[in-house]
Biotite code that builds the C-alpha atoms (Angstrom):
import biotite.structure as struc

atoms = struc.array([
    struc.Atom([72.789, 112.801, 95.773], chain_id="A", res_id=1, res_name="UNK", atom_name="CA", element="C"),
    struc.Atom([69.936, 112.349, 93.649], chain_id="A", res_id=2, res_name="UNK", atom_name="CA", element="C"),
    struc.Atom([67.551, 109.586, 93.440], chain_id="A", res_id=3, res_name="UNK", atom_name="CA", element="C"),
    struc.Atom([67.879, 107.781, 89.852], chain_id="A", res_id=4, res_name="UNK", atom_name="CA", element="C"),
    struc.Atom([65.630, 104.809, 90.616], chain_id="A", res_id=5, res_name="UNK", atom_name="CA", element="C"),
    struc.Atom([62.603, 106.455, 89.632], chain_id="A", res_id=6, res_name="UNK", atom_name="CA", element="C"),
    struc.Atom([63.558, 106.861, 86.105], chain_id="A", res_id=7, res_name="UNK", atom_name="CA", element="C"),
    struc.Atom([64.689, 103.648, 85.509], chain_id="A", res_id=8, res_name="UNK", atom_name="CA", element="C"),
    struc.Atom([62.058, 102.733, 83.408], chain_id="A", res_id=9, res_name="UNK", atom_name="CA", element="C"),
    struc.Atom([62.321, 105.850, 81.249], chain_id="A", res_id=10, res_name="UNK", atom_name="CA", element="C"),
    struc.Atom([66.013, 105.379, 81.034], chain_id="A", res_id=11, res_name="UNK", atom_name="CA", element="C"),
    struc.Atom([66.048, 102.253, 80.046], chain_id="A", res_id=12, res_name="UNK", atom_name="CA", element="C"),
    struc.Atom([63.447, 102.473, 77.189], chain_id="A", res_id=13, res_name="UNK", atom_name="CA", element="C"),
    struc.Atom([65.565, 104.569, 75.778], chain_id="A", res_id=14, res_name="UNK", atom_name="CA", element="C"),
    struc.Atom([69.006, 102.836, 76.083], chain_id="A", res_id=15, res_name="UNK", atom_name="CA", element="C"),
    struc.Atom([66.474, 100.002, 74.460], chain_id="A", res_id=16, res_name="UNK", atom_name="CA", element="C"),
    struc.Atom([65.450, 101.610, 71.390], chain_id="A", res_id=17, res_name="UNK", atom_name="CA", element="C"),
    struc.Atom([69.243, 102.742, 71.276], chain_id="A", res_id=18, res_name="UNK", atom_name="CA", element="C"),
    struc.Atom([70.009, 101.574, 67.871], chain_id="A", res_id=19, res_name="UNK", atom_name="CA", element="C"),
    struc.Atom([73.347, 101.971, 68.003], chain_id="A", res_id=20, res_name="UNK", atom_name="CA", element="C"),
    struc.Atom([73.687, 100.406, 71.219], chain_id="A", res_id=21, res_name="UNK", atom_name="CA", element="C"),
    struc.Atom([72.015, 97.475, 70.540], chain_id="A", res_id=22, res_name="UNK", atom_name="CA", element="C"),
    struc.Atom([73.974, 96.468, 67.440], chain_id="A", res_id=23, res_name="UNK", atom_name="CA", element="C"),
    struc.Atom([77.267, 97.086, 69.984], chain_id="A", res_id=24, res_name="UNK", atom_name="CA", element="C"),
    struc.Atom([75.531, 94.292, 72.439], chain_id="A", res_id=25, res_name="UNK", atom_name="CA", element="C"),
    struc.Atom([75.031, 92.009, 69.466], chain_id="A", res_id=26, res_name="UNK", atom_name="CA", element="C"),
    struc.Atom([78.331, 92.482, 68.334], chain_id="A", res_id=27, res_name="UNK", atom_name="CA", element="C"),
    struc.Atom([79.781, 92.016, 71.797], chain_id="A", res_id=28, res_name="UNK", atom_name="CA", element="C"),
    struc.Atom([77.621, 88.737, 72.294], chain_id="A", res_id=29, res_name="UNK", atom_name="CA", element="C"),
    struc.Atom([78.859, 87.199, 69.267], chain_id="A", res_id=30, res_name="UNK", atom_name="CA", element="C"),
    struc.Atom([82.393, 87.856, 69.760], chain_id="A", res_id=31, res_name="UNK", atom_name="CA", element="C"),
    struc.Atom([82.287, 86.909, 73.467], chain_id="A", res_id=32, res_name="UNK", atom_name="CA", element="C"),
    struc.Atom([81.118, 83.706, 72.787], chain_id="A", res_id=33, res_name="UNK", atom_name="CA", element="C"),
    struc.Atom([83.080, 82.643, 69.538], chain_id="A", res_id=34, res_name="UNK", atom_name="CA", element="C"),
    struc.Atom([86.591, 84.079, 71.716], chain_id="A", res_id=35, res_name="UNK", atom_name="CA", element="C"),
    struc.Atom([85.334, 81.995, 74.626], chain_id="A", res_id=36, res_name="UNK", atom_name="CA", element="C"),
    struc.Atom([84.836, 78.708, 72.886], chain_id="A", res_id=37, res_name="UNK", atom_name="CA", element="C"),
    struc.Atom([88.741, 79.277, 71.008], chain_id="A", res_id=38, res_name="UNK", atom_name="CA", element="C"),
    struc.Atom([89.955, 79.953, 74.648], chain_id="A", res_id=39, res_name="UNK", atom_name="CA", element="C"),
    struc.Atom([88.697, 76.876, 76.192], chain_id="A", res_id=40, res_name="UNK", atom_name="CA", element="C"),
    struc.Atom([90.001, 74.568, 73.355], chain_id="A", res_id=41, res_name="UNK", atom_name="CA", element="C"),
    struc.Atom([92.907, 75.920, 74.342], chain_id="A", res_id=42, res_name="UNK", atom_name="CA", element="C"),
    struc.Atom([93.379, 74.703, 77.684], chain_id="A", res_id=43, res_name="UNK", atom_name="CA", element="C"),
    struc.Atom([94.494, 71.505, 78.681], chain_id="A", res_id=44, res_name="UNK", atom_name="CA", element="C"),
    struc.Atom([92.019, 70.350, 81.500], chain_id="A", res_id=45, res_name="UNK", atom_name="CA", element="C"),
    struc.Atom([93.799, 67.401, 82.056], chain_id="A", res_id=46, res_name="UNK", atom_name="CA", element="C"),
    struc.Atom([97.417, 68.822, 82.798], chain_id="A", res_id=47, res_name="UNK", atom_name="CA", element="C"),
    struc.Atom([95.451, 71.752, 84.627], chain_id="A", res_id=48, res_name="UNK", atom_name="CA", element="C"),
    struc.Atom([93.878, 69.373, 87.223], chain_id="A", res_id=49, res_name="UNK", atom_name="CA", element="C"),
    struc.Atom([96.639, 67.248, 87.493], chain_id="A", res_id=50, res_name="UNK", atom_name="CA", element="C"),
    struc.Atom([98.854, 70.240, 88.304], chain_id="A", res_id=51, res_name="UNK", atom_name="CA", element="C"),
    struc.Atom([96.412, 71.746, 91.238], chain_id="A", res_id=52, res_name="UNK", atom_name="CA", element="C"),
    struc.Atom([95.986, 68.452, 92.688], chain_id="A", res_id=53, res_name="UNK", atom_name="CA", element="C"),
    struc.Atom([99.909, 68.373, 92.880], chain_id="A", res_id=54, res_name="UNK", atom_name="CA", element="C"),
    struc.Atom([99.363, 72.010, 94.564], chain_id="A", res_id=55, res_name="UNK", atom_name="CA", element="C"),
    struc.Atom([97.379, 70.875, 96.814], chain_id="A", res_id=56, res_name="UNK", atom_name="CA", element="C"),
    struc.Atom([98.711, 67.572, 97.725], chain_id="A", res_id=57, res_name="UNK", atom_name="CA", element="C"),
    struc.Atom([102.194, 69.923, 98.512], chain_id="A", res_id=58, res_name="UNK", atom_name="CA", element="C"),
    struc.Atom([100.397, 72.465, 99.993], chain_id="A", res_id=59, res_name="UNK", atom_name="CA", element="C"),
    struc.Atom([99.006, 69.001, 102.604], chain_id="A", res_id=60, res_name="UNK", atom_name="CA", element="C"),
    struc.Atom([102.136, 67.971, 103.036], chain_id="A", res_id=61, res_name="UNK", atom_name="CA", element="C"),
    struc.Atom([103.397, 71.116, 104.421], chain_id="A", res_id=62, res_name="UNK", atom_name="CA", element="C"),
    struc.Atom([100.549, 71.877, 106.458], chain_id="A", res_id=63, res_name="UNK", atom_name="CA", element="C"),
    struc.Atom([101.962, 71.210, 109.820], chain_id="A", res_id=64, res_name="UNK", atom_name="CA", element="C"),
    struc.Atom([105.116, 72.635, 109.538], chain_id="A", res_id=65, res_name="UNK", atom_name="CA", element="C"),
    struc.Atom([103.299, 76.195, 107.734], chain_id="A", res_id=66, res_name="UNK", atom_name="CA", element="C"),
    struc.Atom([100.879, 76.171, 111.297], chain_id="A", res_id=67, res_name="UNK", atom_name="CA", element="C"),
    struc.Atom([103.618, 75.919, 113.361], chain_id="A", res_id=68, res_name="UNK", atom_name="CA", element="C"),
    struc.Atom([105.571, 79.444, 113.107], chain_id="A", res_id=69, res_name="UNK", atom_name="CA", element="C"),
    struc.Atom([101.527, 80.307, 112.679], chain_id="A", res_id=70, res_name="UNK", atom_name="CA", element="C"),
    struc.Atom([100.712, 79.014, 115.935], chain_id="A", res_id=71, res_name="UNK", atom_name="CA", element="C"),
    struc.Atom([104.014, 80.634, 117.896], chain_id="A", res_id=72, res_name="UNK", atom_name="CA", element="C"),
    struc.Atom([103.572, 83.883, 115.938], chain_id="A", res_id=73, res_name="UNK", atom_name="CA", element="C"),
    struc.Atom([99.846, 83.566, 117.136], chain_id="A", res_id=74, res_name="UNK", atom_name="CA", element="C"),
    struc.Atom([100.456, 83.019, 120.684], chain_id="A", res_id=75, res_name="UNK", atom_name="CA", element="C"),
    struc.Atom([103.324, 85.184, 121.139], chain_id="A", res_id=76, res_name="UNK", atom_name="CA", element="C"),
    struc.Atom([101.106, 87.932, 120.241], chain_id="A", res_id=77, res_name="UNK", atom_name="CA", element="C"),
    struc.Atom([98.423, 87.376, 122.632], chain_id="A", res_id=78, res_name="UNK", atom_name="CA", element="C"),
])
């Protein structure tokens, strides 16, 4: 295994004045963002939240008789 860490600096002046590689990062930035903003118009926050809070109220609900077979399963073991 050789140690890389000590041209780090070297390396990544180069990958820096990487031309090609730094038109790729813009490239990626823009589209990243743009595709981000479309996919969060798309989501309906309000449905989303009211749907996990249903989750979770169920998953409350149940809570006692999930720990149950939990708890024998638990203590049978032991």
């Amino acid at each position: 295994m050789q140690v890389q860490s000590m041209q780090f600096k070297a390396r990544a002046g180069q990958k820096l004045a990487d031309q090609r590689l730094q038109q790729n990062l813009t490239k990626l930035s823009t589209k990243f963002v743009s595709a981000r903003a479309e996919a969060i118009t798309a989501i309906d926050f309000h449905a989303t939240r009211d749907a996990l809070k249903a989750r979770r109220n169920r998953a409350l609900e149940n809570l006692e008789s999930g720990s149950k077979p939990f708890e024998r399963e638990a203590t049978r073991a032991a």
